[in-house]
N, C-alpha and C positions, 0 to 999 in steps of 0.2 A: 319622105318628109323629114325634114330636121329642122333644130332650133337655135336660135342665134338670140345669145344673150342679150338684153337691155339693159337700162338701170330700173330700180327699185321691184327685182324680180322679175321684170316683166320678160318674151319671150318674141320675138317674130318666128312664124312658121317659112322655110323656105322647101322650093323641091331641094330635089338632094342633088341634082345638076347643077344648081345657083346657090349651092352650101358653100362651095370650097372659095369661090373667089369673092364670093361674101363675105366670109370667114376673115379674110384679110383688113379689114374695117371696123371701125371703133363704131358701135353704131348704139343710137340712146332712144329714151321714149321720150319723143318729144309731144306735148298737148299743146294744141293748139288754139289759142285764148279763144279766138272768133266762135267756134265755134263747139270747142269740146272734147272732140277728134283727137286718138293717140295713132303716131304716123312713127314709123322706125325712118331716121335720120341717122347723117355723122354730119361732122363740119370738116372743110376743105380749110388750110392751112392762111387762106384769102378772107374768111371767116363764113363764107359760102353755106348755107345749110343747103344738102343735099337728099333728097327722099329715098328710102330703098326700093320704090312702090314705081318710082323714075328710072331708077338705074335699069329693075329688072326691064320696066316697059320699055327699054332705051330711049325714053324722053330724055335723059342728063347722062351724065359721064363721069367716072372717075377717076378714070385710069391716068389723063392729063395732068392731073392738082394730085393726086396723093399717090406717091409710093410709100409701102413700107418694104 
C-alpha cells in the first residue's frame, strides 16, 4: 500500500500496482458540497473533474485528456 499526496495534508491510499500510473496525476481532495464526502480527484485539461475511485474501477479514463 502507498500514498499519494492530496492537498491540505490529506493522503489517498493506493495498492502499490496502481501507485506508479497514479503517480502521474495532479490529484486533490476534493469535498463534496451535497453531501460532505472527500473523493481524491484531478481535473482534465477540458475542466472535466475526474474521480480516482473511477479511474481505478475503470468507470472513466485518463489516458485520452491528460498526458504529462
Amino acid at each position: 500500500m502507498k500514498e499519494i499526496p492530496l492537498n491540505n495534508g490529506q493522503k489517498a491510499k493506493v495498492d502499490d500496482e496502481d501507485y506508479e500510473w497514479l503517480s502521474k496525476y495532479r490529484w486533490y481532495a476534493y469535498v463534496d458540497p451535497g453531501s460532505g464526502h472527500t473523493y481524491a480527484a484531478t481535473d482534465t485539461p477540458s475542466g472535466r473533474r475526474v474521480y480516482m475511485h473511477d479511474v481505478i474501477m475503470g468507470l472513466d479514463s485518463l489516458e485520452d485528456e491528460l498526458r504529462n
